[in-house]
C-alpha positions as CSV (number, residue, x, y, z in Angstrom):
1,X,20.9,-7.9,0.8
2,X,20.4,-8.6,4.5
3,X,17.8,-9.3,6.7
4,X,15.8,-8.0,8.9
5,X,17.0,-7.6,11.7
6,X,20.5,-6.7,11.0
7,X,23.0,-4.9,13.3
8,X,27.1,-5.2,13.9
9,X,28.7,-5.6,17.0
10,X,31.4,-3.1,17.7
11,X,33.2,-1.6,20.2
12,X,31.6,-3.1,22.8
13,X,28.1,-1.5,21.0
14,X,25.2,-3.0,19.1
15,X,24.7,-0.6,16.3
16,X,21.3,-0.8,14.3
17,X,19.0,1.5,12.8
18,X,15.5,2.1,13.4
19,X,13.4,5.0,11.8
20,X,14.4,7.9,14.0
21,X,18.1,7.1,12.4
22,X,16.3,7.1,8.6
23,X,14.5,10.4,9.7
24,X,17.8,12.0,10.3
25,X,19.2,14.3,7.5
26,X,22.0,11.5,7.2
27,X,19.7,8.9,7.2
28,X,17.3,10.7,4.3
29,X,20.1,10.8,2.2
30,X,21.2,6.8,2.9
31,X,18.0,6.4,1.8
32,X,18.3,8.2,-1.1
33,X,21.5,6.7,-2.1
34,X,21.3,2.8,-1.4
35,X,16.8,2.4,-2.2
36,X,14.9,1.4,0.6
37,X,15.4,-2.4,-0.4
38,X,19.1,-2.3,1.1
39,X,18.2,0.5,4.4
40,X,18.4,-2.9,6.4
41,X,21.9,-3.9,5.0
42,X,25.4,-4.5,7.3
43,X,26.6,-2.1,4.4
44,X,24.1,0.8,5.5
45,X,25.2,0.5,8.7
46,X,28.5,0.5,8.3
47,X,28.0,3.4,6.5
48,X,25.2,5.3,9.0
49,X,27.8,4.7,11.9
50,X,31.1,4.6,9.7
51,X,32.4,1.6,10.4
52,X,35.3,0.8,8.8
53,X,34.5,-2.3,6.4
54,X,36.4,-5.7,7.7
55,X,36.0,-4.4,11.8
56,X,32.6,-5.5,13.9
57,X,30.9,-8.2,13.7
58,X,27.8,-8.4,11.4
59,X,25.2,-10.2,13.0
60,X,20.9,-10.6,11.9
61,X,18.2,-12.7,12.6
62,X,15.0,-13.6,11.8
63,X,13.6,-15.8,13.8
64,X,11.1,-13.7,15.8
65,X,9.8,-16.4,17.9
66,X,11.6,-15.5,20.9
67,X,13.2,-12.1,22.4
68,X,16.1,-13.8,23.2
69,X,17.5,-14.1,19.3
70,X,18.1,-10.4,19.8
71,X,20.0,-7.6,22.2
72,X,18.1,-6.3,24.3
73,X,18.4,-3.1,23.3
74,X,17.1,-4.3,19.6
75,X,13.9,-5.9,21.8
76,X,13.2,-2.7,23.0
77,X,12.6,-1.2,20.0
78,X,10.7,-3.7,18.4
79,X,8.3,-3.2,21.5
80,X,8.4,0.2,20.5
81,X,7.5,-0.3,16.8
82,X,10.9,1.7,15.8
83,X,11.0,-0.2,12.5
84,X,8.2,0.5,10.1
85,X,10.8,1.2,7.4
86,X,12.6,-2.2,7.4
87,X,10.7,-4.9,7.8
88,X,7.6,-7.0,9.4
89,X,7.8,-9.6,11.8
90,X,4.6,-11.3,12.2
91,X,5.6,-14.2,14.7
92,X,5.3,-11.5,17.5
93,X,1.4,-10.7,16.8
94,X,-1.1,-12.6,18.0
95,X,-3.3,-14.7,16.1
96,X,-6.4,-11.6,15.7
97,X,-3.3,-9.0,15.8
98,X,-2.0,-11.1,12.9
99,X,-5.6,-11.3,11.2
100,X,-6.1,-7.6,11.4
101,X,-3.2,-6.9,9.7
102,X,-2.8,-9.6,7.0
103,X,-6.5,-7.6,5.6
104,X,-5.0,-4.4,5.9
105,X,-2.1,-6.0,4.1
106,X,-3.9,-7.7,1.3
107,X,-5.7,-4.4,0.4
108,X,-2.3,-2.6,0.0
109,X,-0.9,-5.3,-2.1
110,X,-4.1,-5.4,-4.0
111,X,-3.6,-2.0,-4.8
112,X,-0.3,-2.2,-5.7
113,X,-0.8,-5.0,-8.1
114,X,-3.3,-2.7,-9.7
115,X,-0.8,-0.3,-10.9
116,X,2.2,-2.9,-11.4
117,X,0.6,-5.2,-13.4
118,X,-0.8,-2.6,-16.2
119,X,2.8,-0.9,-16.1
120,X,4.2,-4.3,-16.8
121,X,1.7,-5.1,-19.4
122,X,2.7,-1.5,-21.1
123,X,6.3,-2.4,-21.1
124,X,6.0,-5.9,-22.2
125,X,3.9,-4.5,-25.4
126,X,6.7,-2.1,-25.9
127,X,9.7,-4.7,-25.3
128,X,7.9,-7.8,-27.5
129,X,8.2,-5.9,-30.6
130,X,11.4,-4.2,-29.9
131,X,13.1,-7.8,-29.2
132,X,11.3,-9.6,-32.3
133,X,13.0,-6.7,-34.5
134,X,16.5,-7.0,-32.3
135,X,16.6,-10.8,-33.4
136,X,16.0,-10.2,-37.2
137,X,18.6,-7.6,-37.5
138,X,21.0,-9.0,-34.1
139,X,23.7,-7.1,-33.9
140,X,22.8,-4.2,-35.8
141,X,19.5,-3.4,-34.2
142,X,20.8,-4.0,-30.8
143,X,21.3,-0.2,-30.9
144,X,17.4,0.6,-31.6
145,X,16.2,-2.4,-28.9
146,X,18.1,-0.6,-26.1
147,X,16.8,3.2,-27.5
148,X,13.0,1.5,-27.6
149,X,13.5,-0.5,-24.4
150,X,15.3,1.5,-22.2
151,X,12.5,4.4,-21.6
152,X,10.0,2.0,-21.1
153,X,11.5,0.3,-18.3
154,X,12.8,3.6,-16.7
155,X,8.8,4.1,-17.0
156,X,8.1,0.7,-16.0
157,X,10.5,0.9,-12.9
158,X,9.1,4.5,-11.7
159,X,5.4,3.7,-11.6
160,X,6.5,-0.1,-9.9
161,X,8.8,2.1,-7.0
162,X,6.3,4.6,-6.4
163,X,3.4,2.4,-6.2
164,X,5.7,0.1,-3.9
165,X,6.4,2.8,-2.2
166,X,2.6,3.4,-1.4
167,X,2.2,-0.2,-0.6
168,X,5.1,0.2,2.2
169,X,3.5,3.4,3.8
170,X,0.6,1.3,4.3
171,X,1.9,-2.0,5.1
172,X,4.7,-1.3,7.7
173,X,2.9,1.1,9.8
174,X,0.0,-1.2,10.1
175,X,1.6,-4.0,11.1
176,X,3.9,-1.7,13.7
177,X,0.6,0.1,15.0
178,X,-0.6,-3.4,16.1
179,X,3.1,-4.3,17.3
180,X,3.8,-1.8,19.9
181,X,0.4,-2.6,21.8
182,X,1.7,-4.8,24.3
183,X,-1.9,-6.9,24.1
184,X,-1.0,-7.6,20.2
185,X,2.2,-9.3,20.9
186,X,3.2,-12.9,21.6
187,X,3.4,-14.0,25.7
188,X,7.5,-14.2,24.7
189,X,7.2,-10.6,23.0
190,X,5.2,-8.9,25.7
């Protein structure tokens, strides 16, 4: 997995995406395919702009402490607040900017926590049992474990992505709101 930022250099072109790209039928359906943990990859642009793998140049940073770690043309989007489905870069907010959105931010992941922990706990009470019976039969019951197991997890893994997925629709379009007001940005990001 990359970082955010990410972009490849080629053809004399820096080739990113930001979230008009993502809201592009194409872009839905990288989405779709890769999971929203990878949208930031060299692989999902290579794939967004078909680049052929092994020409370009992948490049990323994240040190956000100065414009100048980035093309210009990635600057200019960050000012924009093009990016609420990738990532958060906080060393461009000012300090009350920054203290704004860590509280919106701790209420999302407060939430979050509140549906991922009891999913986990469900799952755990199913896959405790399931394993203890695995190891007295071993091989035999390896069968059942993955027939016991397997659903839960699929049930686990649904609730956790959807209410990540909630936690992200807050989280990255509150700290981009705040980012594309010049005021709320770092002297160097202004």
């Amino acid at each position: 997995m990359c970082n955010f930022i990410s972009w490849i250099e080629y053809k004399d072109e820096i080739l990113y995406m930001t979230d008009r790209d993502l809201e592009t039928s194409r872009g839905k359906k990288l989405s779709r395919d890769i999971g929203f943990e990878d949208i930031a990859g060299h692989g999902a642009i290579r794939s967004f702009f078909n680049i052929p793998d092994g020409k370009g140049t992948d490049r990323e940073s994240t040190d956000f402490s100065t414009p100048d770690n980035f093309p210009q043309d990635i600057v200019r989007d960050v000012k924009k607040g093009l990016f609420t489905q990738y990532g958060v870069a906080l060393q461009i907010l000012t300090p009350p900017a920054w203290a704004k959105y860590k509280k919106i931010e701790h209420s999302a992941s407060a939430e979050y926590k509140e549906i991922e922990q009891p999913a986990r706990a469900k799952y755990k009470e199913i896959e405790k049992p399931a394993w203890a019976k695995y190891k007295q039969i071993k091989y035999s019951a390896w069968a059942k474990y993955k027939e016991i197991e397997q659903p839960a997890w699929a049930e686990y893994k649904e609730i956790k992505q959807s209410a990540l997925a909630e936690y992200l629709k807050i989280r990255r379009p509150a700290f981009w709101e705040l980012a594309k007001i010049k005021k709320n940005r770092v002297k160097a990001w202004q």
